[in-house]
N, CA, C and O atoms as a Maestro MAE file, in Angstrom:
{
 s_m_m2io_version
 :::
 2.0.0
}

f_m_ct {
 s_m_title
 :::
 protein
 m_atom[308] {
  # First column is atom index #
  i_m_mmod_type
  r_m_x_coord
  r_m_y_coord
  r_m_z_coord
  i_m_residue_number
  s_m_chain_name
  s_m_pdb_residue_name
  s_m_pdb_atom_name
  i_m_atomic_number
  :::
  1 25 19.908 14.013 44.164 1 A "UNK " " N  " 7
  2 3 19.497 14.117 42.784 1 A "UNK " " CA " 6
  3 2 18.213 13.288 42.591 1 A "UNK " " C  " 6
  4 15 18.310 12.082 42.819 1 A "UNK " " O  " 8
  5 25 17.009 13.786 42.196 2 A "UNK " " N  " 7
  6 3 15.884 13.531 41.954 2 A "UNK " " CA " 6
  7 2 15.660 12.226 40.843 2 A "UNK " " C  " 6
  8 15 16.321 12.462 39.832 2 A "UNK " " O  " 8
  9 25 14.814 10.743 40.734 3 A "UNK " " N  " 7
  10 3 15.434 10.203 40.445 3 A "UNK " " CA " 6
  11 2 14.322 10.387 38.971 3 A "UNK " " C  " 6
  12 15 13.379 10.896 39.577 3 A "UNK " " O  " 8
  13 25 13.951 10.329 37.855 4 A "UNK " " N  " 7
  14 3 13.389 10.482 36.864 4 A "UNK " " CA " 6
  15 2 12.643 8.934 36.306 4 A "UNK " " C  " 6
  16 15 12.976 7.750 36.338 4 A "UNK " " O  " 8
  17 25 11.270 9.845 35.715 5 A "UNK " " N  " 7
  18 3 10.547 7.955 35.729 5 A "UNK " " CA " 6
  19 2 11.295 7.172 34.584 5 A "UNK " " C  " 6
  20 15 11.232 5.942 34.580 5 A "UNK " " O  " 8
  21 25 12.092 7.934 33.486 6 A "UNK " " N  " 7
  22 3 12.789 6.954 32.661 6 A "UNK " " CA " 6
  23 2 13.679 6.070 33.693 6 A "UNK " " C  " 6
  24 15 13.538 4.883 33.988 6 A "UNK " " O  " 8
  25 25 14.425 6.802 34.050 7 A "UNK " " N  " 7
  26 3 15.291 6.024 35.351 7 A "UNK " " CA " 6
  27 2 14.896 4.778 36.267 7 A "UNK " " C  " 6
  28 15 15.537 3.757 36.515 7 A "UNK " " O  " 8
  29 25 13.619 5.196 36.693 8 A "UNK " " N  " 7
  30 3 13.006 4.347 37.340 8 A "UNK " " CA " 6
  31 2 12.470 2.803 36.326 8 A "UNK " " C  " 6
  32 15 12.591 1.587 36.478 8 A "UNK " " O  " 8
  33 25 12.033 3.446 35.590 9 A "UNK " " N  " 7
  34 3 11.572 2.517 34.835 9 A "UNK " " CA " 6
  35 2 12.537 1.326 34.015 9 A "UNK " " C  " 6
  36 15 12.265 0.141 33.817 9 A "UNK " " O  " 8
  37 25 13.746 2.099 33.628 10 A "UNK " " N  " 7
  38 3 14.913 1.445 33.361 10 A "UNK " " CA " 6
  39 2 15.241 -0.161 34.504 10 A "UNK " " C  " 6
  40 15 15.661 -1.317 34.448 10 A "UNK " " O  " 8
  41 25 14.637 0.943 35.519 11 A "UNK " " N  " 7
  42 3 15.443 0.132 36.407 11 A "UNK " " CA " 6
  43 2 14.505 -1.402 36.822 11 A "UNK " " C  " 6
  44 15 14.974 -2.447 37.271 11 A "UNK " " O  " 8
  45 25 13.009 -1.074 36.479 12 A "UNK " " N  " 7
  46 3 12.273 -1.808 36.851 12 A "UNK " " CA " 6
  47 2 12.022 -2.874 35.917 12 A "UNK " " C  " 6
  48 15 11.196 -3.744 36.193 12 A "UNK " " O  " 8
  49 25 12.796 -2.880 34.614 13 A "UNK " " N  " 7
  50 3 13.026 -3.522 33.721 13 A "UNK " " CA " 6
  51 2 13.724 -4.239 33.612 13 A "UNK " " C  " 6
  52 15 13.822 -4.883 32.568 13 A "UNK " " O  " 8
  53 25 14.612 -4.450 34.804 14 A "UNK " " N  " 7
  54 3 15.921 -4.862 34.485 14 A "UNK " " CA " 6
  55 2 15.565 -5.986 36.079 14 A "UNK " " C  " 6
  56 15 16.453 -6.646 36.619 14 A "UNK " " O  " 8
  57 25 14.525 -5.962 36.421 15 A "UNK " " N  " 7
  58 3 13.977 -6.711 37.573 15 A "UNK " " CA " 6
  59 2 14.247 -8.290 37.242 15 A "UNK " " C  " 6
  60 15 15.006 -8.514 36.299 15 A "UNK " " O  " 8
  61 25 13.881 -9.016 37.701 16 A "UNK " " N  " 7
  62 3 13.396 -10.508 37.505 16 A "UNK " " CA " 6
  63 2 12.120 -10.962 37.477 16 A "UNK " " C  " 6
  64 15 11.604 -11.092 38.587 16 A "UNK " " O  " 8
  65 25 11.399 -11.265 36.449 17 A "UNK " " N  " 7
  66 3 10.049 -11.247 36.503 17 A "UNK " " CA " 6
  67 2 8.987 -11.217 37.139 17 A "UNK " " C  " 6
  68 15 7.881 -10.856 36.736 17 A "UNK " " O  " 8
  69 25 9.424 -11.768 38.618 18 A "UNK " " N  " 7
  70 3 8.558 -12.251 39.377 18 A "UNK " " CA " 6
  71 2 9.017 -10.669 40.824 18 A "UNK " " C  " 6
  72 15 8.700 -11.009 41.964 18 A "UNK " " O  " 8
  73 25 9.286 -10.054 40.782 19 A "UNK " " N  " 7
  74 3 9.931 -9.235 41.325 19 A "UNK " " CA " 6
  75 2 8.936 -7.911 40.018 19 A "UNK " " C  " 6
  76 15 9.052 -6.895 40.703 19 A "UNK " " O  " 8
  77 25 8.413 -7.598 39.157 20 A "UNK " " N  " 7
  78 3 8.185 -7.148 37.870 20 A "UNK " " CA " 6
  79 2 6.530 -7.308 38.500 20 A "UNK " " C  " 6
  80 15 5.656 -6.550 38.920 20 A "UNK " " O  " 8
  81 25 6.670 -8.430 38.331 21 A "UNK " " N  " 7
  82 3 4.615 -8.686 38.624 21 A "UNK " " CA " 6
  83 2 4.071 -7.760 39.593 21 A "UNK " " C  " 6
  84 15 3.080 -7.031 39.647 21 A "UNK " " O  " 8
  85 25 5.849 -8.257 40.941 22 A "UNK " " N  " 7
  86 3 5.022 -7.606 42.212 22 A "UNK " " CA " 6
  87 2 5.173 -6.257 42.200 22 A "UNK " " C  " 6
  88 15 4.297 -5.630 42.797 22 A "UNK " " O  " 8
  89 25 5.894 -5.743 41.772 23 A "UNK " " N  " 7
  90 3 6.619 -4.147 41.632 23 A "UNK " " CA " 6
  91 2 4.889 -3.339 40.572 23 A "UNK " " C  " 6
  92 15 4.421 -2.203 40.645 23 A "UNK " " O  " 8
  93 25 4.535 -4.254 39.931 24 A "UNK " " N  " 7
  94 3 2.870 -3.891 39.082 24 A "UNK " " CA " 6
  95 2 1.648 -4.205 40.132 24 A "UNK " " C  " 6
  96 15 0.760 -3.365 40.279 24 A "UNK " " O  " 8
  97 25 1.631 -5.474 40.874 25 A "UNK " " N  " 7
  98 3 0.599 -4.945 41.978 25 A "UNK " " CA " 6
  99 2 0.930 -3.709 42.522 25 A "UNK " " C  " 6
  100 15 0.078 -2.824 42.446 25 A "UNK " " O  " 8
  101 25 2.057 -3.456 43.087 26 A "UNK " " N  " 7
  102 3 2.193 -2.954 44.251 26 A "UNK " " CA " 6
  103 2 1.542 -1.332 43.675 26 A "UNK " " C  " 6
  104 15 0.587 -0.858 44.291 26 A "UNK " " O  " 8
  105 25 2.085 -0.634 42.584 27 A "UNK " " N  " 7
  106 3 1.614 0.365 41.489 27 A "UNK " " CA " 6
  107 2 0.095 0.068 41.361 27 A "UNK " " C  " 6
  108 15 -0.602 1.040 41.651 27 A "UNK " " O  " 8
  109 25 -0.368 -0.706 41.107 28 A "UNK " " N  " 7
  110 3 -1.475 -0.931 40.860 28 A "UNK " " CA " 6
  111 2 -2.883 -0.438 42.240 28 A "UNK " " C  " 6
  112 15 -3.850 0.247 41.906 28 A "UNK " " O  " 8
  113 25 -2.699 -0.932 43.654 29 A "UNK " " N  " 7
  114 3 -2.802 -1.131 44.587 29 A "UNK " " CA " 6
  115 2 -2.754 0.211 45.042 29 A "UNK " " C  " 6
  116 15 -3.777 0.611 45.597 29 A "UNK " " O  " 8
  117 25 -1.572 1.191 44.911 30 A "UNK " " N  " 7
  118 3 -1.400 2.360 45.408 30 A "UNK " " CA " 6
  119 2 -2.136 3.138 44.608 30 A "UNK " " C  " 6
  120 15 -2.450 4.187 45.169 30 A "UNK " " O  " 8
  121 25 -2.700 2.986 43.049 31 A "UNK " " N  " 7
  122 3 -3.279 4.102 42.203 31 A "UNK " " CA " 6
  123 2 -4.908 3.785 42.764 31 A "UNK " " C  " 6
  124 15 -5.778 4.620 42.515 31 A "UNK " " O  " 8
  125 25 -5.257 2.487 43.554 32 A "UNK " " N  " 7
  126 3 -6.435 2.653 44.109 32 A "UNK " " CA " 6
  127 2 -7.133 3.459 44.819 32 A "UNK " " C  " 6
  128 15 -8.344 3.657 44.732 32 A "UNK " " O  " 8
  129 25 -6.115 4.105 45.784 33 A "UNK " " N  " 7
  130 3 -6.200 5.351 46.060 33 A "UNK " " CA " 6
  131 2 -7.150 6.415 45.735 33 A "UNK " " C  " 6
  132 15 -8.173 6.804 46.300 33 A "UNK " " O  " 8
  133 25 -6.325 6.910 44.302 34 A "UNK " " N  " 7
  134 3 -6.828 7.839 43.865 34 A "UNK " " CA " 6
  135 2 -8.283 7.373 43.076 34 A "UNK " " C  " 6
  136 15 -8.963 8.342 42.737 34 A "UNK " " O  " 8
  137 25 -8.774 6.222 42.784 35 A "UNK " " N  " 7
  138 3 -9.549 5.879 41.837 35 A "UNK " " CA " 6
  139 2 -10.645 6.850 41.518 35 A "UNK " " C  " 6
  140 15 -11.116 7.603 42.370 35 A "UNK " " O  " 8
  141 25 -10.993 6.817 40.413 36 A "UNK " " N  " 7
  142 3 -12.769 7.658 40.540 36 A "UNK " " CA " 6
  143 2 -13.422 6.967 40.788 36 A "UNK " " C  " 6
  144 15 -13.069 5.851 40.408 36 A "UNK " " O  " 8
  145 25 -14.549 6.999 41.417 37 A "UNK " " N  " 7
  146 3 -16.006 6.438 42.156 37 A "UNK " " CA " 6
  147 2 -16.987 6.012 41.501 37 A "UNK " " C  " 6
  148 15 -17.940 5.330 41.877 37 A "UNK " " O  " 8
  149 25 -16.632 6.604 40.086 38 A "UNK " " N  " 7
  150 3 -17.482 6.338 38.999 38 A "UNK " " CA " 6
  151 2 -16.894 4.961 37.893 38 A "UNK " " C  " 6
  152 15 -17.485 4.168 37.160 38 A "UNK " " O  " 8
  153 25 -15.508 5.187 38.225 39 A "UNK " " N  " 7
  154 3 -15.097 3.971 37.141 39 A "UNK " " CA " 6
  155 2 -14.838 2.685 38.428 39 A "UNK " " C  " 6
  156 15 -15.183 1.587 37.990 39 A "UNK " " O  " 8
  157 25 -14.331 2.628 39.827 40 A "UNK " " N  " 7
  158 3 -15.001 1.949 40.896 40 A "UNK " " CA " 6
  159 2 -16.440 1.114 40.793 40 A "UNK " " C  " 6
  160 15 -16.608 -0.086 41.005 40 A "UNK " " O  " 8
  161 25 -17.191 1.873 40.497 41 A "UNK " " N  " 7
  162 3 -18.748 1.113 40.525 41 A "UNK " " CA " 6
  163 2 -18.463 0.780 39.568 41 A "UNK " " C  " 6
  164 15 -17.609 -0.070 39.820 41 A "UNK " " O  " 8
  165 25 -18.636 0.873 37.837 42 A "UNK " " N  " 7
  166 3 -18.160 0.346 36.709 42 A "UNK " " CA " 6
  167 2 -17.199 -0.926 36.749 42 A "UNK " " C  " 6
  168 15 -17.191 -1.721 35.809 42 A "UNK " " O  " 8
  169 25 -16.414 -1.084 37.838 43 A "UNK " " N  " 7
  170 3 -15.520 -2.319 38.136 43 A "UNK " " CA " 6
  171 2 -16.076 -3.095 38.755 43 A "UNK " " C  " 6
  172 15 -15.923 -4.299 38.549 43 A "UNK " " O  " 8
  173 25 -16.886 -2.609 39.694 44 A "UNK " " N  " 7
  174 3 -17.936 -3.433 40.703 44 A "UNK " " CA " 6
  175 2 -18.552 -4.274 39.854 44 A "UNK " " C  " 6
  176 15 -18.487 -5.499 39.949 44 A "UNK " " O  " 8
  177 25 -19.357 -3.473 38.735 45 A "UNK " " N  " 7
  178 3 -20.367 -3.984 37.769 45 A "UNK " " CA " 6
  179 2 -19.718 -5.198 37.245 45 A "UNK " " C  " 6
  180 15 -19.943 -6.404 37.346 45 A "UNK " " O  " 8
  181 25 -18.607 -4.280 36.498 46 A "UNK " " N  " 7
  182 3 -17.924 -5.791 35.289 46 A "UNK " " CA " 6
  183 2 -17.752 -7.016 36.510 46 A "UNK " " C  " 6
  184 15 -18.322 -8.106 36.468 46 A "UNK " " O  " 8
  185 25 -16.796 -6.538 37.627 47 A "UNK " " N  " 7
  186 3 -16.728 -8.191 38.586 47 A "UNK " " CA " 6
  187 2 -17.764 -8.698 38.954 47 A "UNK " " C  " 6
  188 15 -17.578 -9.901 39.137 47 A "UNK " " O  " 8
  189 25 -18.954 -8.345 39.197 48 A "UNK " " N  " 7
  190 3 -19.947 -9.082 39.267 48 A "UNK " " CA " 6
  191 2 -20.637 -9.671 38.619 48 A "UNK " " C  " 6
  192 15 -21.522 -10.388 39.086 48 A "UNK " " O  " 8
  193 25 -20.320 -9.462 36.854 49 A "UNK " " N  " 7
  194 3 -21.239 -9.865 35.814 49 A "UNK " " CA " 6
  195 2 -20.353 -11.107 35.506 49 A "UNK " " C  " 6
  196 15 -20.821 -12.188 35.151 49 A "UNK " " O  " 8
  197 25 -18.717 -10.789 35.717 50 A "UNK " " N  " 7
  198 3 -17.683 -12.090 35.464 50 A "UNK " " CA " 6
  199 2 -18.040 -12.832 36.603 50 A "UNK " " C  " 6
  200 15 -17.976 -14.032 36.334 50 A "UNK " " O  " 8
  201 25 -18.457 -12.583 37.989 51 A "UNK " " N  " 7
  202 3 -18.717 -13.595 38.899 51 A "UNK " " CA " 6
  203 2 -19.736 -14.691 38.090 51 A "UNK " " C  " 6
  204 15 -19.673 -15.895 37.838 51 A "UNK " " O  " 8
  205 25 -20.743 -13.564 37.816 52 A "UNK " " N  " 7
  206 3 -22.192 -14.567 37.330 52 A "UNK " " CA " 6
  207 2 -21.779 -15.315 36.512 52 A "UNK " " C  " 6
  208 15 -21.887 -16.524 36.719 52 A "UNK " " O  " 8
  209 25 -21.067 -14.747 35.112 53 A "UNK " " N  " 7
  210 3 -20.954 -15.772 34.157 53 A "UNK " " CA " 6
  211 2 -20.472 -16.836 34.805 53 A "UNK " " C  " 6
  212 15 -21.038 -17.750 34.205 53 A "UNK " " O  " 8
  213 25 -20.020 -17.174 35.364 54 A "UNK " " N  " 7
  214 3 -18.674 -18.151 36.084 54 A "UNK " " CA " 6
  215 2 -19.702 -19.021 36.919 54 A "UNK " " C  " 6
  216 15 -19.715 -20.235 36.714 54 A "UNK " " O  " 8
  217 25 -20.481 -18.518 37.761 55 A "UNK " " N  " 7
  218 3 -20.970 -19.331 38.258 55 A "UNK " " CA " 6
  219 2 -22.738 -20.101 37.455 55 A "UNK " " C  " 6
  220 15 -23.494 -20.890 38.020 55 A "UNK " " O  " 8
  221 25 -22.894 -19.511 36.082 56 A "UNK " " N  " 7
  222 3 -23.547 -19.720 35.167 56 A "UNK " " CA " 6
  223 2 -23.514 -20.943 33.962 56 A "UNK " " C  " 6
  224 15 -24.232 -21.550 33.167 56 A "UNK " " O  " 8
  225 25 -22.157 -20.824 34.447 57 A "UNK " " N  " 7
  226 3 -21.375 -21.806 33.404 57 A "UNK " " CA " 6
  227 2 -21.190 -21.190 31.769 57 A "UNK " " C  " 6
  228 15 -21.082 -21.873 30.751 57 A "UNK " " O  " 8
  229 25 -21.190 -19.834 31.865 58 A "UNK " " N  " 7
  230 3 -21.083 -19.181 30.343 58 A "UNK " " CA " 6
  231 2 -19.628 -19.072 30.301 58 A "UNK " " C  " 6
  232 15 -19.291 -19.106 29.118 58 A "UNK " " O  " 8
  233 25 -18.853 -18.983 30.892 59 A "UNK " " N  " 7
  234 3 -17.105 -19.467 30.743 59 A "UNK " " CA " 6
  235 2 -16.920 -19.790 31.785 59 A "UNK " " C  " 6
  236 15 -17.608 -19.863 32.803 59 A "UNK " " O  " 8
  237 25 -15.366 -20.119 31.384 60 A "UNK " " N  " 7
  238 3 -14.544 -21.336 32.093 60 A "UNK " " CA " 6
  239 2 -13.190 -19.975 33.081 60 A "UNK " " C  " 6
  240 15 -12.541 -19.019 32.658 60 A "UNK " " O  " 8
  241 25 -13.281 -20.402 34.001 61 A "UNK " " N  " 7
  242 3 -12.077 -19.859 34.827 61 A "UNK " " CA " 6
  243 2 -10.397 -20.687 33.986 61 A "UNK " " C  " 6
  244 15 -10.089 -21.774 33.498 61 A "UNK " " O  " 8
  245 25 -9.682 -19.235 34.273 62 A "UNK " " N  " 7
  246 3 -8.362 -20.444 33.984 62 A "UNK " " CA " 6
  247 2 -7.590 -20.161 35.304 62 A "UNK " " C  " 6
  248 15 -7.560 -19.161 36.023 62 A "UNK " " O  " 8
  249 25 -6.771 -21.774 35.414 63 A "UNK " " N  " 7
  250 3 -6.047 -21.845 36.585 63 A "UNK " " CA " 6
  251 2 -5.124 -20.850 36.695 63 A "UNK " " C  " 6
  252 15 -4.594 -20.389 35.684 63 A "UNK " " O  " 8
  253 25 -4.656 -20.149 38.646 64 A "UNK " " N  " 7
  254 3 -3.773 -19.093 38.716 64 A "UNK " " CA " 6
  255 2 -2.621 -19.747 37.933 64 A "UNK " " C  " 6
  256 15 -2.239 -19.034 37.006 64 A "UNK " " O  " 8
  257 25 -1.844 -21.133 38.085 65 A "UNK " " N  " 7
  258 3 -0.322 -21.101 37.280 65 A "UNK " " CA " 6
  259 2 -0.889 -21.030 36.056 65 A "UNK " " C  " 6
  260 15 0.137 -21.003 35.376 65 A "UNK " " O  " 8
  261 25 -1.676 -20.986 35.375 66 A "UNK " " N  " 7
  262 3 -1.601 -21.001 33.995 66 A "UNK " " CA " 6
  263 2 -1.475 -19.512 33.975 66 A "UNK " " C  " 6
  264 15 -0.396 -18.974 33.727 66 A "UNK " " O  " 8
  265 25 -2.348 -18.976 34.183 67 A "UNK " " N  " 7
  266 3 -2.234 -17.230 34.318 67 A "UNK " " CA " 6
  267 2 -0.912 -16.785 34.532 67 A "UNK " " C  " 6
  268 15 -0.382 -16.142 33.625 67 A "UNK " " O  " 8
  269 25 -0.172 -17.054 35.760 68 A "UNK " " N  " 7
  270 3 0.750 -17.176 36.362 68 A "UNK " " CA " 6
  271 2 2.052 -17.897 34.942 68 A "UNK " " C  " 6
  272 15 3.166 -17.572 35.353 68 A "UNK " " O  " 8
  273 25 2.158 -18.427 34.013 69 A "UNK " " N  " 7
  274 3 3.308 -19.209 33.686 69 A "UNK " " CA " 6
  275 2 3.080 -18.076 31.974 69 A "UNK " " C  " 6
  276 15 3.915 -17.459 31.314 69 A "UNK " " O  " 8
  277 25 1.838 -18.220 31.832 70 A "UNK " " N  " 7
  278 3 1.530 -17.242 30.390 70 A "UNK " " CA " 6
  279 2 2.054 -15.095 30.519 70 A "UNK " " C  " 6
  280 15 2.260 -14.151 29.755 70 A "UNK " " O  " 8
  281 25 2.032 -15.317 31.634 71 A "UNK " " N  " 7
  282 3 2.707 -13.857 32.418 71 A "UNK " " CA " 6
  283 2 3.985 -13.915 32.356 71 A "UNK " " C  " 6
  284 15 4.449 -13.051 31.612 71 A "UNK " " O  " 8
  285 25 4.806 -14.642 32.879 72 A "UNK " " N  " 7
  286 3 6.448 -15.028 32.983 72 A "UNK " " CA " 6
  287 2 6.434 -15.227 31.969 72 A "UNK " " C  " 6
  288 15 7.517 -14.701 31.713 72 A "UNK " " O  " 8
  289 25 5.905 -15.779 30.530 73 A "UNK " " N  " 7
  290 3 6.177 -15.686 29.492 73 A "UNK " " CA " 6
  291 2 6.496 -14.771 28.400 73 A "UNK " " C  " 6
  292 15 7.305 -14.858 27.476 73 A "UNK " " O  " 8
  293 25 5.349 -13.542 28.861 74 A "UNK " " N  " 7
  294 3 5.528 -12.620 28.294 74 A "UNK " " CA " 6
  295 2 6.745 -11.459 28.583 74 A "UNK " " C  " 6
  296 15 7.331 -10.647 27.867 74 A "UNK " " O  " 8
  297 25 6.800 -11.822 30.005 75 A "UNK " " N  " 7
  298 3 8.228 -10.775 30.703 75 A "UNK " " CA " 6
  299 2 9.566 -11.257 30.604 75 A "UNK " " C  " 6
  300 15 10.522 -10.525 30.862 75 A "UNK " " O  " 8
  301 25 9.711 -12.610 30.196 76 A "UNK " " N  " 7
  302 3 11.140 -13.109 29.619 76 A "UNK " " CA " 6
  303 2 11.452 -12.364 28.974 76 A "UNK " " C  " 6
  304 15 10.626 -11.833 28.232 76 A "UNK " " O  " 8
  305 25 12.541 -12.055 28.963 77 A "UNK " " N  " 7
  306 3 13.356 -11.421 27.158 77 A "UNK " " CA " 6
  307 2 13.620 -12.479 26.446 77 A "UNK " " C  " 6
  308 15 14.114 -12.360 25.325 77 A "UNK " " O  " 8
  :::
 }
 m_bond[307] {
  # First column is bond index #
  i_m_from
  i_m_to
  i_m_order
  :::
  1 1 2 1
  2 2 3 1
  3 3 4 2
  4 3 5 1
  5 5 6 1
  6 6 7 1
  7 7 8 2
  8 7 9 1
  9 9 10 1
  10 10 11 1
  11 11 12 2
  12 11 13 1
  13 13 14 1
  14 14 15 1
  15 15 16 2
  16 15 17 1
  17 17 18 1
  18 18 19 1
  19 19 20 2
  20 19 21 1
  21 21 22 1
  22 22 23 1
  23 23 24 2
  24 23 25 1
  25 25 26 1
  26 26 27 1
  27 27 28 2
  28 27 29 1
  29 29 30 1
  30 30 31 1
  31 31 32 2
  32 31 33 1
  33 33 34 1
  34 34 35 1
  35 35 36 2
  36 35 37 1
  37 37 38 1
  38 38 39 1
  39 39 40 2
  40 39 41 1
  41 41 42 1
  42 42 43 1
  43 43 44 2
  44 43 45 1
  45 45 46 1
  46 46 47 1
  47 47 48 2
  48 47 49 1
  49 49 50 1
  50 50 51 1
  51 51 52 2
  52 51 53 1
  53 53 54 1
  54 54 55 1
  55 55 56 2
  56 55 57 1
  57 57 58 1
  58 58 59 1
  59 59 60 2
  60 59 61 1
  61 61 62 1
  62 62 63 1
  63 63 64 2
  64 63 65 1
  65 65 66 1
  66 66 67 1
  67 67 68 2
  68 67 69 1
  69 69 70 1
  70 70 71 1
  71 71 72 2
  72 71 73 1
  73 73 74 1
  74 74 75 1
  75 75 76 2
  76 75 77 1
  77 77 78 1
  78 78 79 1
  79 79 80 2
  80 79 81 1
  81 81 82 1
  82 82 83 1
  83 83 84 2
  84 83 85 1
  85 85 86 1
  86 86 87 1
  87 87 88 2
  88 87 89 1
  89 89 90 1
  90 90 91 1
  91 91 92 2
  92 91 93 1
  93 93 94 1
  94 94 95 1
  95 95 96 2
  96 95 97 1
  97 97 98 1
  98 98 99 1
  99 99 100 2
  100 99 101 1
  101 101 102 1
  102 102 103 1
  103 103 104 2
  104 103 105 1
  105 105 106 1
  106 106 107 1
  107 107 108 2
  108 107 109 1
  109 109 110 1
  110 110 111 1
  111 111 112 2
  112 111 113 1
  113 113 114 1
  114 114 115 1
  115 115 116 2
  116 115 117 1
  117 117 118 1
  118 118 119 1
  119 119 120 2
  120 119 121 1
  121 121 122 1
  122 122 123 1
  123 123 124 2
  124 123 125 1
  125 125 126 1
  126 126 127 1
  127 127 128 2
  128 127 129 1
  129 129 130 1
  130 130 131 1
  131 131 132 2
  132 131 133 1
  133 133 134 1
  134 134 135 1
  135 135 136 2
  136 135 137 1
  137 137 138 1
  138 138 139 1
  139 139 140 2
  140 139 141 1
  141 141 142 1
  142 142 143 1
  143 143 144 2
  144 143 145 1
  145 145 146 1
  146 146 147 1
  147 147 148 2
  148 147 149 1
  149 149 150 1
  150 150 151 1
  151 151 152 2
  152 151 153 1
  153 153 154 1
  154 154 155 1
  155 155 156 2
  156 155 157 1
  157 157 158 1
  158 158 159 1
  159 159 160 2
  160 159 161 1
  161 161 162 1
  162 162 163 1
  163 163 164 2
  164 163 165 1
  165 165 166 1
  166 166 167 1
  167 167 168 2
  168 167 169 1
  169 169 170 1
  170 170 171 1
  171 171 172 2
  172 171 173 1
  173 173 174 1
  174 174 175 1
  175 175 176 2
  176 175 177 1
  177 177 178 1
  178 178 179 1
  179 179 180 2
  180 179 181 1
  181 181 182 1
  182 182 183 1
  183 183 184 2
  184 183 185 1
  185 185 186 1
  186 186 187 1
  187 187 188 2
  188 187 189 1
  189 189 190 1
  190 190 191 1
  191 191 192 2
  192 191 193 1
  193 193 194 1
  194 194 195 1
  195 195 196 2
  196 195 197 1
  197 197 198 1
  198 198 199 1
  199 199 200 2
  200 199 201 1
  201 201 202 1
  202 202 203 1
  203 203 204 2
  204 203 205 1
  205 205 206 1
  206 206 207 1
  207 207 208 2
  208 207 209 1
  209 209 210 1
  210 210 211 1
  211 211 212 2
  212 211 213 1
  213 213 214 1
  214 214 215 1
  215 215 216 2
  216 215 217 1
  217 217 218 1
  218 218 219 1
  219 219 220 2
  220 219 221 1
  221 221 222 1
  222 222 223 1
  223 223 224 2
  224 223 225 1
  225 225 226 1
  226 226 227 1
  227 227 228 2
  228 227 229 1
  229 229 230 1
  230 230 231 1
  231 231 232 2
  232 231 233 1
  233 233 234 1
  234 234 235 1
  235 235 236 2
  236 235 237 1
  237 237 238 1
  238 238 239 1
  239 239 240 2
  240 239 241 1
  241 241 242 1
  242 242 243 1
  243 243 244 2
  244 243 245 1
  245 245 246 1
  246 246 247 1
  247 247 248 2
  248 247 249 1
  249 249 250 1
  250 250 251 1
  251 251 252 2
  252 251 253 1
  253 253 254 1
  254 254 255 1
  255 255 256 2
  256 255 257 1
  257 257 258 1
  258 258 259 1
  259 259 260 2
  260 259 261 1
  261 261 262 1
  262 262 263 1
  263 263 264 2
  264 263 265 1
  265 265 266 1
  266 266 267 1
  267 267 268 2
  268 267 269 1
  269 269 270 1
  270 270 271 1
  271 271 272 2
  272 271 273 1
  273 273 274 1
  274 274 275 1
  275 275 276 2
  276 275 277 1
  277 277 278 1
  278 278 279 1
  279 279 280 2
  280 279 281 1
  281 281 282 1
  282 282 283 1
  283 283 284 2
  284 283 285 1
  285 285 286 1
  286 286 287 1
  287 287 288 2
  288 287 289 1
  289 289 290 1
  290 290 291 1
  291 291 292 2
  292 291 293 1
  293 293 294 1
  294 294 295 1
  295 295 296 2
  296 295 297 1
  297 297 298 1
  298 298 299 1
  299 299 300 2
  300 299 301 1
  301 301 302 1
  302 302 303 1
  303 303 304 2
  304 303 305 1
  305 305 306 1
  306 306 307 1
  307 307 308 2
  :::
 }
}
């Protein structure tokens, strides 16, 4: 029996957060794949303009656990 994305999704909900993050790289990672070439370069662009700012001093990086603890925050119930 074929398994359905509500199903799936049910199920991926019911994860543990940190199990949730990786289950979204991993989705994430595989749709690279298919990407268009056109929104690719467009990503190129934006990461390189966030490199510059950064190394410009026009913003501030935030630390991975902060990133990291404000994420688990949001995926708690």
């Amino acid at each position: 029996m074929p398994t359905t994305l509500e199903q799936v999704t049910k199920e991926a909900m019911d994860l543990p957060p940190r199990q949730k993050l990786a289950l979204a790289e991993f989705l994430l990672e595989s749709a690279e794949a298919a990407a268009d070439p056109e929104a690719e370069a467009a990503w190129d662009s934006e990461i390189r303009d966030r490199i510059r700012a950064i190394d410009e001093g026009r913003v501030a990086g935030v630390p991975y656990e902060e990133v990291m603890r404000l994420a688990e925050e949001r995926l708690v119930p």
